[in-house]
Structure formats: C-alpha cells, structure tokens
DOROGU-244600 format. One record per residue (C-alpha): z, x, y; residue number from 0; residue in one letter. Coordinates in steps of 0.5 Angstrom, whole numbers, plus 2048, in hexadecimal, padded with zeros to 3 digits. Example, Ala and Ser with C-alpha at 12.3 -4.5 7.8 and 13.67 -1.06 7.14 Angstrom:
<mardos>
((810, 819, 7F7), 0, "A") ((80E, 81B, 7FE), 1, "S") 
</mardos>
This chain:
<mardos>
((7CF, 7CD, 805), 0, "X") ((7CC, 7CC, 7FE), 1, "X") ((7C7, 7D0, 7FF), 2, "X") ((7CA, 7D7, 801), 3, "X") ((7D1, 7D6, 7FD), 4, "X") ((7D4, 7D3, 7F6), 5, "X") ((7D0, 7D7, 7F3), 6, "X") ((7D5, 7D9, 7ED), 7, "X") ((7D1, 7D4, 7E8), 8, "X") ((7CA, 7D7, 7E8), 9, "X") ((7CE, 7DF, 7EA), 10, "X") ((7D2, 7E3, 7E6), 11, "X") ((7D8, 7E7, 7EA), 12, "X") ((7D7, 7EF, 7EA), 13, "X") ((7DA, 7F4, 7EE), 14, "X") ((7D8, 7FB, 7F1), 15, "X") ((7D7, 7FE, 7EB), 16, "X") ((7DC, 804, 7E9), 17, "X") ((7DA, 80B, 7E9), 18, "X") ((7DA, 80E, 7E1), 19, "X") ((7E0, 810, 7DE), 20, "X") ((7DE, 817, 7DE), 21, "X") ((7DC, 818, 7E4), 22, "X") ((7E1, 814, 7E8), 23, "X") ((7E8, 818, 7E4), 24, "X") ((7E5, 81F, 7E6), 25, "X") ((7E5, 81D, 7EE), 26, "X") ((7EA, 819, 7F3), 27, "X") ((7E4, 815, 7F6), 28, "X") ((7E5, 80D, 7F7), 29, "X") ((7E2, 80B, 7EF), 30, "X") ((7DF, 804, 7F2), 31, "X") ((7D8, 804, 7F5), 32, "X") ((7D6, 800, 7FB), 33, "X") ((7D3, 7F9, 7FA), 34, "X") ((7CC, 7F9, 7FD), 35, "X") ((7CB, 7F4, 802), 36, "X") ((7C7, 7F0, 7FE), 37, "X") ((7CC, 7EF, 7F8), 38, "X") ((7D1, 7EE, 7FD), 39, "X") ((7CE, 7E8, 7FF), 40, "X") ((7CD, 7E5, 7F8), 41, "X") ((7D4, 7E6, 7F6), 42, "X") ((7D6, 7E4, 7FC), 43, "X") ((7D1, 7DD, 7FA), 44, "X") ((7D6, 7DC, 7F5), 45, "X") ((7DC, 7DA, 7F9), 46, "X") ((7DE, 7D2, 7F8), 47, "X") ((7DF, 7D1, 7FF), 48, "X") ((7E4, 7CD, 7FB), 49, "X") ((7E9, 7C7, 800), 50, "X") ((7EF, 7CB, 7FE), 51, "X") ((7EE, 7D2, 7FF), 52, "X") ((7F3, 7D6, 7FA), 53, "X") ((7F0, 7DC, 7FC), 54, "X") ((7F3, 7DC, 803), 55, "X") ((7F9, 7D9, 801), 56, "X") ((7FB, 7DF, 7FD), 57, "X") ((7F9, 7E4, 802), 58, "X") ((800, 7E7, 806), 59, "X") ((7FA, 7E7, 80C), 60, "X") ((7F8, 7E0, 80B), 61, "X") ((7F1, 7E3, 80C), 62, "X") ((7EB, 7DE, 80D), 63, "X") ((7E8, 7DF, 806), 64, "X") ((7E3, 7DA, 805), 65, "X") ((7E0, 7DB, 80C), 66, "X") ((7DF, 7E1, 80B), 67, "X") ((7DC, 7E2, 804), 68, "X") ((7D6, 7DC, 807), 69, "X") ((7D5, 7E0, 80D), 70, "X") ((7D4, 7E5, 809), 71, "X") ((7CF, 7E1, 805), 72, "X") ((7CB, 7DF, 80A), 73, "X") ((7CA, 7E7, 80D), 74, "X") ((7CF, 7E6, 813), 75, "X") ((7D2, 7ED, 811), 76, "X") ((7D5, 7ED, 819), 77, "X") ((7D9, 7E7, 81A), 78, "X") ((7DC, 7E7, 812), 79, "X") ((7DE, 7ED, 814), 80, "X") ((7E1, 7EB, 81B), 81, "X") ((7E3, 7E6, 817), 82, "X") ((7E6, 7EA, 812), 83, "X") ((7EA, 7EF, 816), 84, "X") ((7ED, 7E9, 81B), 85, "X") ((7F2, 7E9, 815), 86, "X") ((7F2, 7EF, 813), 87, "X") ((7F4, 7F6, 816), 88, "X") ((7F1, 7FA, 810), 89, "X") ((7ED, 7F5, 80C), 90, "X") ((7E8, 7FB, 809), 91, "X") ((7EF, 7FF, 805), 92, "X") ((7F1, 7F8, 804), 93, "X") ((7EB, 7F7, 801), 94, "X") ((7EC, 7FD, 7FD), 95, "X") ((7F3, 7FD, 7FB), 96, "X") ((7F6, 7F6, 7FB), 97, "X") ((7F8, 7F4, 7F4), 98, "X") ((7F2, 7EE, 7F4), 99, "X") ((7F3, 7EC, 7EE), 100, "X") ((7FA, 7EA, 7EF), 101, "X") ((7F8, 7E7, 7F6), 102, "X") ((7F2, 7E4, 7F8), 103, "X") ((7ED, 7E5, 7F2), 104, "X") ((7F2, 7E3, 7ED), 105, "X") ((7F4, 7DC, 7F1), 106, "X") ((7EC, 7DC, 7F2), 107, "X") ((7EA, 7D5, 7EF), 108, "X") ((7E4, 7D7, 7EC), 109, "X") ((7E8, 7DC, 7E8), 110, "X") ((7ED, 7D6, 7E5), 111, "X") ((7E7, 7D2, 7E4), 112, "X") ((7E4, 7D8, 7E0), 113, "X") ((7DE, 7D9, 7E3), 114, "X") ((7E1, 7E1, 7E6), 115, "X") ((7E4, 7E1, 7ED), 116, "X") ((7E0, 7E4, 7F3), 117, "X") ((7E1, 7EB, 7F5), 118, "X") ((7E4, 7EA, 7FB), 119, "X") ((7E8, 7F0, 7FB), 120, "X") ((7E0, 7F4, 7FA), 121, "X") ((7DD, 7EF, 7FF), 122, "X") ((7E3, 7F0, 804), 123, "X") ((7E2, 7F9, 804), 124, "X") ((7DB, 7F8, 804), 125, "X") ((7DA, 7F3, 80C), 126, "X") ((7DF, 7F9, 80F), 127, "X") ((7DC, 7FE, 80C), 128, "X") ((7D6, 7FC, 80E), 129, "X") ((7D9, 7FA, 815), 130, "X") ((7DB, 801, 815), 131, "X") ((7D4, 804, 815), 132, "X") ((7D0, 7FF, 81A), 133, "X") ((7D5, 801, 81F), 134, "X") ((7D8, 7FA, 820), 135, "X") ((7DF, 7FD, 81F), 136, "X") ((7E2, 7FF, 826), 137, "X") ((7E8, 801, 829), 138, "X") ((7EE, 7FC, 82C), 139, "X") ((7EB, 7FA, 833), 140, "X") ((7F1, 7F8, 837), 141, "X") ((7EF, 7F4, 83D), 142, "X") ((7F6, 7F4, 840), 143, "X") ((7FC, 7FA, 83F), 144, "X") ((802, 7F8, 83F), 145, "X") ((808, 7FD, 841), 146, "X") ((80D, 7FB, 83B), 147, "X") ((80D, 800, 835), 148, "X") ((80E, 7FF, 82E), 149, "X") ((811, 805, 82A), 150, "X") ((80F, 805, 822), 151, "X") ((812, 808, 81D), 152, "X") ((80E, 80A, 816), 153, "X") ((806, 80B, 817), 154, "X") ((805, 806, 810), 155, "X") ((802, 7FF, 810), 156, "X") ((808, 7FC, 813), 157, "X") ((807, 800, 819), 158, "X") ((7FF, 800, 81A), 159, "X") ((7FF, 7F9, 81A), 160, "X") ((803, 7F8, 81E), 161, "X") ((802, 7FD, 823), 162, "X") ((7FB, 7FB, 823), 163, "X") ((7FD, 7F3, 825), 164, "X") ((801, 7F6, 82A), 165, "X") ((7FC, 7FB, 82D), 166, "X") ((7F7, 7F4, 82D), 167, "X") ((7FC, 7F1, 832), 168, "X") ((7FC, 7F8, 837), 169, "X") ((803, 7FA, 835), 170, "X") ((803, 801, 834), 171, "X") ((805, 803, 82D), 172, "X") ((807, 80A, 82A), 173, "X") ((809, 80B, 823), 174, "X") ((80D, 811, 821), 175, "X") ((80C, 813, 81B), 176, "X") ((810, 818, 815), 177, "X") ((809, 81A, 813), 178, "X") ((803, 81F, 815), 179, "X") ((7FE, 819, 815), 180, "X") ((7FE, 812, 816), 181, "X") ((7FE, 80D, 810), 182, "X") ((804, 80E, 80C), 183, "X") ((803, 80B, 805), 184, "X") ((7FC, 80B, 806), 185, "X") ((7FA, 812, 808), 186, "X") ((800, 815, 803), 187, "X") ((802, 810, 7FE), 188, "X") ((7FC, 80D, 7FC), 189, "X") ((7F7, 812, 7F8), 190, "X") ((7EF, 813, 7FA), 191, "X") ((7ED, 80F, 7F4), 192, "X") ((7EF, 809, 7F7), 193, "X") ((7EE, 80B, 7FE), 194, "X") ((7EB, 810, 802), 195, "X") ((7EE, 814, 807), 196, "X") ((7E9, 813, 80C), 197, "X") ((7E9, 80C, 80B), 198, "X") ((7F1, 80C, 80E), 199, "X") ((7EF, 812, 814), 200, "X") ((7EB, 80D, 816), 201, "X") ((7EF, 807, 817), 202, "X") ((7F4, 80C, 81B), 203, "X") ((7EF, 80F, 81F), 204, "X") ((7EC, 808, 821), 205, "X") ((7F4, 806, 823), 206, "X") ((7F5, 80D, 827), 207, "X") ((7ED, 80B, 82B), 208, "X") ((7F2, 805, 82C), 209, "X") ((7F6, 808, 830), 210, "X") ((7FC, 808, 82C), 211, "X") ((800, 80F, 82B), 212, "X") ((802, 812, 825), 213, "X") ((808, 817, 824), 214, "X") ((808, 81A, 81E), 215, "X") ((80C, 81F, 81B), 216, "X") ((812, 81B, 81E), 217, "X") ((818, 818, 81B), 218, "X") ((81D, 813, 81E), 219, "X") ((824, 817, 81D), 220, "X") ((822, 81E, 81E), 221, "X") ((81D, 81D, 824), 222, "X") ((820, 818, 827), 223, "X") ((826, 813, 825), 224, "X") ((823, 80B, 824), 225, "X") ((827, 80A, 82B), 226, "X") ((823, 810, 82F), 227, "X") ((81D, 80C, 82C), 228, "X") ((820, 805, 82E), 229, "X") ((820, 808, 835), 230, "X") ((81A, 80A, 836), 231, "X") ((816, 804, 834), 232, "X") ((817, 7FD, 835), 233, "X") ((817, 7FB, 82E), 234, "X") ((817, 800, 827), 235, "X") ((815, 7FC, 820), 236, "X") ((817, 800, 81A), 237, "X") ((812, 801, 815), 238, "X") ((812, 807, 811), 239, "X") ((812, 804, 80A), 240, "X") ((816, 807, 805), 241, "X") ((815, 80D, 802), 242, "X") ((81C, 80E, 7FE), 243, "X") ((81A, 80F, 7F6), 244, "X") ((81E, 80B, 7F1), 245, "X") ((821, 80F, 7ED), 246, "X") ((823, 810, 7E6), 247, "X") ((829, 812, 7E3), 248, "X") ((828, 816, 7DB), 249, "X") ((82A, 81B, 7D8), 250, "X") ((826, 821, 7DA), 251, "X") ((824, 81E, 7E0), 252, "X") ((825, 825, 7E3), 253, "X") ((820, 828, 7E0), 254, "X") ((81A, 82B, 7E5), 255, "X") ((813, 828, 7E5), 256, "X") ((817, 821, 7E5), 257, "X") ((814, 81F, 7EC), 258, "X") ((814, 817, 7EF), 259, "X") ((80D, 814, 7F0), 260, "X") ((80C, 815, 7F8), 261, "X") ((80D, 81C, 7F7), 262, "X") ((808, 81E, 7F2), 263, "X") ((803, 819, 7F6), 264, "X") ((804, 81C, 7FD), 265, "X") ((802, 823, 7FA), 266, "X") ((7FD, 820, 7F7), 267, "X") ((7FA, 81D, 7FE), 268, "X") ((7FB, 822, 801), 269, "X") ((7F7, 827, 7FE), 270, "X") ((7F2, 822, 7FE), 271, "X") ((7F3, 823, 806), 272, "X") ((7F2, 82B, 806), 273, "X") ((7F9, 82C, 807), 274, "X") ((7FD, 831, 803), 275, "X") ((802, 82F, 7FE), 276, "X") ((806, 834, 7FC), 277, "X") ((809, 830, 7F5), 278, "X") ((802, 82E, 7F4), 279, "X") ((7FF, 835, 7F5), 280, "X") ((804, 838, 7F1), 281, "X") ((803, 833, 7EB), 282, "X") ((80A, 830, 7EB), 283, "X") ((807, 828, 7EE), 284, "X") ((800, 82A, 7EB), 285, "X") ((7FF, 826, 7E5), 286, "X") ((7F8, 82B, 7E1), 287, "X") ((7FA, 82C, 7DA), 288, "X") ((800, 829, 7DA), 289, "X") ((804, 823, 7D5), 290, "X") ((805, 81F, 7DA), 291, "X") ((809, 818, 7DB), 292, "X") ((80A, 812, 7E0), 293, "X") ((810, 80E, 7E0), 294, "X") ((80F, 807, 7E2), 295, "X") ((809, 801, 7E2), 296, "X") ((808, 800, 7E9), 297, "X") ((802, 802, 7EE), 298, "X") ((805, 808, 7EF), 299, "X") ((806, 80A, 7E8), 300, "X") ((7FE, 809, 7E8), 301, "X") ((7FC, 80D, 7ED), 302, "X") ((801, 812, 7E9), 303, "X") ((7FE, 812, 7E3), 304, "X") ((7F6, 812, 7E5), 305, "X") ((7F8, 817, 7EB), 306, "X") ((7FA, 81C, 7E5), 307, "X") ((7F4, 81B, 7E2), 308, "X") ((7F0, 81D, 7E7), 309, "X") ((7F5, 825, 7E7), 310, "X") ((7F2, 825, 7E0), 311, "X") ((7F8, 823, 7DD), 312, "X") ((7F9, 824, 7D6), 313, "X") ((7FB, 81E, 7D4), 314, "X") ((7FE, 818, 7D8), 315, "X") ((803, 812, 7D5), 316, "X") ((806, 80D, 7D8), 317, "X") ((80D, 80A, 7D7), 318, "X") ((80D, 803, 7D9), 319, "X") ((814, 7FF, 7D5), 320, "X") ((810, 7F9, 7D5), 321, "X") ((808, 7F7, 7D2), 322, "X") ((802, 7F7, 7D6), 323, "X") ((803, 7EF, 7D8), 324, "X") ((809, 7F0, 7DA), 325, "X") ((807, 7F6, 7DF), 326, "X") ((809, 7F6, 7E6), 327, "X") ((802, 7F9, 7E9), 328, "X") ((7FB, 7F8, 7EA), 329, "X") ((7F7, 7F6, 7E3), 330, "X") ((7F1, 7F9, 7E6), 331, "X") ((7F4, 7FF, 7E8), 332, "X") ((7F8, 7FF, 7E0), 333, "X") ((7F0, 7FF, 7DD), 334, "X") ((7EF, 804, 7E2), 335, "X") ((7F4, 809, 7DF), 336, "X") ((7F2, 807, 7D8), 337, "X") ((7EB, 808, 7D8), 338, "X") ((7EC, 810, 7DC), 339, "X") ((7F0, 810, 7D6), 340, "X") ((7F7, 80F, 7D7), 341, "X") ((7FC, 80E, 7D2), 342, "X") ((801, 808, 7D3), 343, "X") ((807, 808, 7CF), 344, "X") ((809, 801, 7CF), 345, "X") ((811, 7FF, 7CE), 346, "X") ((814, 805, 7CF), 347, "X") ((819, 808, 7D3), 348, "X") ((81B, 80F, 7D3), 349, "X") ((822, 810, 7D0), 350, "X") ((823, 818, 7D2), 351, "X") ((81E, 81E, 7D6), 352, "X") ((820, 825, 7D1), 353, "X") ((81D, 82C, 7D4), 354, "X") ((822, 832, 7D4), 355, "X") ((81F, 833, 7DC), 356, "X") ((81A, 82F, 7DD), 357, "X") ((819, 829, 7D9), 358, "X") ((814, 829, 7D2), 359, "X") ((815, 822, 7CF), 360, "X") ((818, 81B, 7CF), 361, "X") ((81C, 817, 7CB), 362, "X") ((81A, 810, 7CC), 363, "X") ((81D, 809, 7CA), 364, "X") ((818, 803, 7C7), 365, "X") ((818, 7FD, 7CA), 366, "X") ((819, 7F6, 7C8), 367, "X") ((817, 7F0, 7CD), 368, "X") ((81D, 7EB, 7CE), 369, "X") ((81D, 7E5, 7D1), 370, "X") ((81A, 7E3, 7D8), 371, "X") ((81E, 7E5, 7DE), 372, "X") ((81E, 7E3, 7E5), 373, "X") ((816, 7E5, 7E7), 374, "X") ((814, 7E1, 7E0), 375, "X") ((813, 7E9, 7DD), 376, "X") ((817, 7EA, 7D6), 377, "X") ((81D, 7EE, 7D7), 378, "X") ((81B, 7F5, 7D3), 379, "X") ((821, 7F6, 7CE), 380, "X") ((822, 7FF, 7CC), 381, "X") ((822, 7FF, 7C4), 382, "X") ((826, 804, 7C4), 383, "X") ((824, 805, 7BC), 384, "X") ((81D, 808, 7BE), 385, "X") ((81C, 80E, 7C1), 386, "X") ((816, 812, 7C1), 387, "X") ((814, 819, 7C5), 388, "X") ((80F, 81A, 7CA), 389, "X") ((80E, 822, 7CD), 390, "X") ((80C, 822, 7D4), 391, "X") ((80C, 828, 7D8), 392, "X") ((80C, 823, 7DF), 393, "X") ((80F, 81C, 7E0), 394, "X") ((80E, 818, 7E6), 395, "X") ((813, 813, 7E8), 396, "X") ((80F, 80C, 7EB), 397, "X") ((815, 807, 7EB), 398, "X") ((814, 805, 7F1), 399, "X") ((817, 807, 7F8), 400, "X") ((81D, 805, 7FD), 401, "X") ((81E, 806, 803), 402, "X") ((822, 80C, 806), 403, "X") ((829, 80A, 80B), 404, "X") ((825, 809, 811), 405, "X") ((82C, 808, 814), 406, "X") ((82F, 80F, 813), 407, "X") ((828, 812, 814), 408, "X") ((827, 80E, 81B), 409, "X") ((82E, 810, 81D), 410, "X") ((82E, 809, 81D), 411, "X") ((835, 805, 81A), 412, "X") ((834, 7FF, 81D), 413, "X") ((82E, 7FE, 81A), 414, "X") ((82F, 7F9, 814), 415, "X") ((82C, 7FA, 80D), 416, "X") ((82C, 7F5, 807), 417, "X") ((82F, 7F7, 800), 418, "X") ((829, 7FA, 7FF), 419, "X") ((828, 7FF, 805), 420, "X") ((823, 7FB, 808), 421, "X") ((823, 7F9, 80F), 422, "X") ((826, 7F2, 811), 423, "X") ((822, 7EE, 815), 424, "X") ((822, 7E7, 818), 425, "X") ((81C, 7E4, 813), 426, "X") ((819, 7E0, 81A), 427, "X") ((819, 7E6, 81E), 428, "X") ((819, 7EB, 81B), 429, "X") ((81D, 7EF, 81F), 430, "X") ((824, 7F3, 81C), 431, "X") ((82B, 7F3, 81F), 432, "X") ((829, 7F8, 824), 433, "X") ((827, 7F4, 82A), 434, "X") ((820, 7F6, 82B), 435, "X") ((81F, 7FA, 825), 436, "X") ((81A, 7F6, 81F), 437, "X") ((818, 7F8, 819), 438, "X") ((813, 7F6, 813), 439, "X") ((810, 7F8, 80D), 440, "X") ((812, 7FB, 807), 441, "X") ((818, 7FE, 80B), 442, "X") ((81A, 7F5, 80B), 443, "X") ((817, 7F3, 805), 444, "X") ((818, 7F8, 801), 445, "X") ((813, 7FC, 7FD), 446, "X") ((80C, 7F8, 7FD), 447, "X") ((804, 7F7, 7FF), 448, "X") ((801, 7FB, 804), 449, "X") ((7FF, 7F3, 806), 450, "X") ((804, 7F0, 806), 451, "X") ((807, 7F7, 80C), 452, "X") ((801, 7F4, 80F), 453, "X") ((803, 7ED, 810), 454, "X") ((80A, 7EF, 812), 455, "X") ((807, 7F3, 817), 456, "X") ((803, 7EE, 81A), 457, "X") ((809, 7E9, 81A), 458, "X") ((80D, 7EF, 81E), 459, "X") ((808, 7EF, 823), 460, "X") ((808, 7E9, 826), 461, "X") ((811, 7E8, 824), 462, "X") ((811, 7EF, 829), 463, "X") ((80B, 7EC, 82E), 464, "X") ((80F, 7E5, 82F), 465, "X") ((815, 7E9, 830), 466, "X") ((812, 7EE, 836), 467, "X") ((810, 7E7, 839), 468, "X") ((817, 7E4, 838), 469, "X") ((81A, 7EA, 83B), 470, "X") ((814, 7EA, 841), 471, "X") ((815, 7E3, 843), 472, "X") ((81E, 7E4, 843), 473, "X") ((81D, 7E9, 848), 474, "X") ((818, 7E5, 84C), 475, "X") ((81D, 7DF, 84C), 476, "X") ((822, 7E3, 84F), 477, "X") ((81E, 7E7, 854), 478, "X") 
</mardos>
C-alpha cells in the first residue's frame, strides 16, 4: 500500500483544471475538464487510507471512499467502479454536483491536516465516466421477475434510485411523472454548467434498458387520484420533491419580471433542451441586457446568478441578508459566481420592489449580524436606518422551496402531513398513513441534496422489499 497510496507529502492536491473565465461565461458547457487517467491515479496516491475514514462518514451514501481511490491508484478502474456505483445509483452527477466541500472532502484528514484534501468529487466522475466509455455500464439483468408491482410517483432522485434497487430484485416498476422527461431536478432545475444534459438522459435510458416503465406527462389527482394508483400496483412510493417556491411578501412584490428560481431556470434548460419557450423567446425569462438580481444565498441562487451571466446580462448582484461565511451554499460554487463576475451584495435585505408596471429597482435594508441561532449561524438584524437603492429590470426569488398540499392535489385527505406540509412517515419504514403508500426525499425531509434523495431511496426500497415479503408470506400461511 505505501508504494501506491498516502502520496499527500511528496504530491500536491489539483483538480481538473477550469475552463477560462471568458470562454466558459459565453456557453452553458460543463467549466471543469476531465482528469486524465493518470492524473487521477496521482491524486487518487494521495488518499491516507486513514483508520477512521472521515470521508465515508460524511458521505449520506456511505460510499467506500478509500477502497476505491486506492483501486484507482493501482489502474484497477473496472472494480473501483463497480465498487463505486455499488453504493451509489449516480455516482458520475454526485461527482459532478454534490457540494464535496462540505462533506467529504471537507471532512477529508488531509485536508484538516493542512496538506489539501483528495479530490474525490473529480476522482469519483472520472471512474464512471470512464466506466461509461469502456462499455462496463449495462442495464439491470433480472435473474427472476416477480409479479408484484410498484407505483412511483416523481422521476427525481428519490425515485430513480429506488426504482432502480426494486427493478434489481425483479419488481416491475413504473414511475409516473408530472414532466416530458425523466430527472426532475436534475434535467430541469440543475443548469448545464454543472451538469450536462446527456449526462441525466443516460442515466434514465440506462433505467428504461432495465425494464422500468416511464409515464411522463402524468399527474396524480388529474390523471388518476392516489387511490387509482393504489389499486394498480401493489405498493406506490411518493417522491415528487418539492417544487413550491417560497415567497416573499414586500411592497411591490406585484410588480412583473418578479419570477421564483425554478421558473427562470426550467425555461433556461429547456431551451438549452431545443425546446420552445415562449417567456424566453419573448425575452421576458431572458435575462441578455438586463439588471438583473438574485434573492437568496443557496445553490439555487448560484445557478441564478451564473445562468444570467451566460444570457448576457447586464449586470448580476446577489442579495444574501448575511456575509460570505455564513452562506448557506457551496464555497466552490460562491468563487465560481465571483470570478464569472457576479456581483454580491452581502447583508442586505430588500425592503421594497418599485416599478409602475413591471419593477425598475429595489429599496434595500443593510444588515447587522446578531447572535447565533439554533444552527450556530448569527441572526441577521435589518437596520432599518440604512437604506440604499439598486436598479433591476429582473429579479429572481431563490429562497427556497415547499412542498405543494399533496393531500388536496392527490385527492387524498387522510394522508397526513407535518406543520410544515411535508408528508409523515414512520422513520424505520418510511411508509405514511395510507396502508401501502411510502414516501421519501425531499417531500420527507424537506428541501436538500440530491444524495441525500439517493439514500432516502434506497432505504425505501428495501422498507417497500421486506413489506411485499411480508405480505407474500401472510397469504402463504393462510393458504
């Protein structure tokens, strides 16, 4: 092992290099490079293969981080893999969009030991798109089919990777879906800067290879109510994610070219996709030549500001009530923005939108940082003395996301929701108040991490797989 791996001494940490500023701001393109196979053999050398593994700790999947970063450095690109995907259903988009600095390479110990942690995130899309091009990824061989159905509602994260465990088993599965294509998030909410298109498609060809049926265009309460669905399969899991945009309710907040994130984003990808766009067509979702501004200090805010970099904006501010430490998204994605040149506007709160029709600036609070609150983050206090002015012919609110009333959309009453609309569930099975009916993913946990949809999932799968087994062995014992 010393000769091949903790490397870290005599190697410095790199990741793929970024495309140029200039270039990379003119097209929607991926802005990282690929590692060639033998720099991610010498970054992969670095790993300390330490006693404690901090990395896989950190990781919602648990993924075998070390044993496959050292199967990397040894050349042995099949089994790291193999190994790789065995816990992960996407593991080339978690290597492309999971925020790695605030879970596994920031828990890294080399990084804390101040020698630059491994860059597993690179490392990880690398093997799986490798795997990819040598043919090693195949479709789902079901060695016996079952004749038990299951019922998934939402083609997001959540879904797939808990349609794809099922279908490995040999239940049939079919996802309905409210949208043209399969992915959810990550075909319509994610911009091609971070992840490319093809990349999703792939995935969700790779999953109709397998067998598992898609509906698309389908919405549960218009199409068919959850109890039609209920009757049709043996099982149905909820995972549509949630979608609802957080609002927030100022003076002027009437105004037209006021839009939520997912709104500006969806046209974004979608033209991206050759589709029609009329909003965007018509400029009004189009932000070229435009003042534009961003609510929020998330991931969702990011891909806000540097999707309107790309549409040639004008000029992108950021308005995020806090400073730079204490943002709520990716650091890496943060220096991303900065260097394509957005602008951010830290402790600041807009106060009012002001426009005769359509809105033409913002009054907007400074902001004092108070004492901590329950999450360690100080409280932002508005200065109500301080007010300054910023012109902005679009703003885009990226405050973050609530789930719809599932229950009236479902025609389901009964189906029980917390305080904060999302759907209850019992945490060891995951299954919700309607017999036979799981749920999982953000619709559960609220807004988060497309890992985090993974795991849940997964651990939905095998709650779903021991419930069928329970009801196959009740009808054996009373034949």
């Amino acid at each position: 092992m010393k000769e091949k791996m903790l490397k870290f001494v005599e190697i410095g940490q790199q990741s793929p290099p970024k495309r140029n500023i200039d270039e990379r701001s003119e097209d929607f393109n991926e802005i990282y490079k690929e590692f060639i196979n033998d720099k991610a053999k010498e970054q992969s050398s670095r790993c300390s293969q330490c006693g404690v593994p901090f990395c896989q700790v950190h990781c919602p999947l648990s993924n075998n981080i070390p044993d496959w970063l050292k199967l990397t450095a040894e050349n042995r690109l099949e089994e790291a893999y193999h190994l790789s995907q065995s816990t992960n259903n996407m593991p080339e988009i978690c290597g492309r969009i999971c925020p790695q600095d605030r879970l596994c390479e920031g828990n890294c110990v080399i990084e804390q030991s101040g020698h630059g942690t491994v860059t597993i995130g690179s490392i990880e899309k690398y093997i799986t798109e490798n795997a990819w091009e040598k043919g090693w990824v195949k479709p789902i061989e079901v060695s016996y089919e079952k004749k038990q159905s299951v019922g998934i509602i939402g083609a997001g994260p959540a879904g797939l990777s808990c349609a794809e465990d099922l279908r490995k088993l040999g239940y049939q599965i079919t996802v309905y879906d409210r949208y043209d294509r399969a992915g959810g998030l990550l075909i319509y909410g994610i911009p091609n800067f971070k992840l490319e298109k093809y990349v999703v498609t792939r995935r969700t060809q790779l999953l109709k290879d397998s067998g598992i049926n898609f509906v698309q265009n389908f919405e549960v309460g218009r199409d068919e109510t959850l109890d039609q669905l209920r009757e049709k399969h043996d099982v149905v899991l909820i995972a549509t994610g949630v979608y609802k945009p957080r609002e927030i309710e100022l003076p002027g907040s009437d105004l037209h070219n006021i839009f939520p994130a997912m709104e500006f984003l969806t046209a974004s990808n979608k033209k991206g996709l050759g589709d029609s766009v009329k909003l965007f067509e018509d400029g009004t979702l189009n932000a070229e030549g435009k003042n534009v501004v961003v609510i929020g200090g998330g991931d969702t805010a990011m891909d806000c500001v540097r999707t309107s970099i790309r549409q040639k904006a004008k000029s992108v501010k950021c308005l995020y009530r806090r400073d730079k430490k204490n943002m709520p998204g990716s650091a890496r994605e943060v220096n991303n923005a900065e260097e394509e040149g957005v602008e951010f506007v830290w402790l600041s709160s807009p106060k009012e939108f002001i426009g005769k029709n359509k809105v033409e600036s913002l009054n907007v609070n400074k902001i004092e940082l108070g004492e901590p609150d329950e999450t360690g983050r100080r409280k932002p206090v508005v200065n109500e003395n301080e007010i300054f002015k910023i012109e902005a012919d679009l703003v885009i609110k990226a405050l973050g996301f609530d789930p719809e009333n599932l229950p009236r959309l479902f025609g389901k009453e009964d189906l029980q929701v917390s305080q904060w609309g999302t759907i209850k569930v019992d945490f060891n099975t995951l299954e919700t108040s309607v017999p036979g009916v799981f749920a999982a993913g953000d619709i559960v946990r609220g807004a988060s991490l497309v890992v985090w949809a993974i795991k849940d999932g997964k651990d939905a799968a095998k709650s779903i797989e021991n419930h069928l087994e329970k009801k196959i062995n009740e009808k054996k014992e009373v034949a």
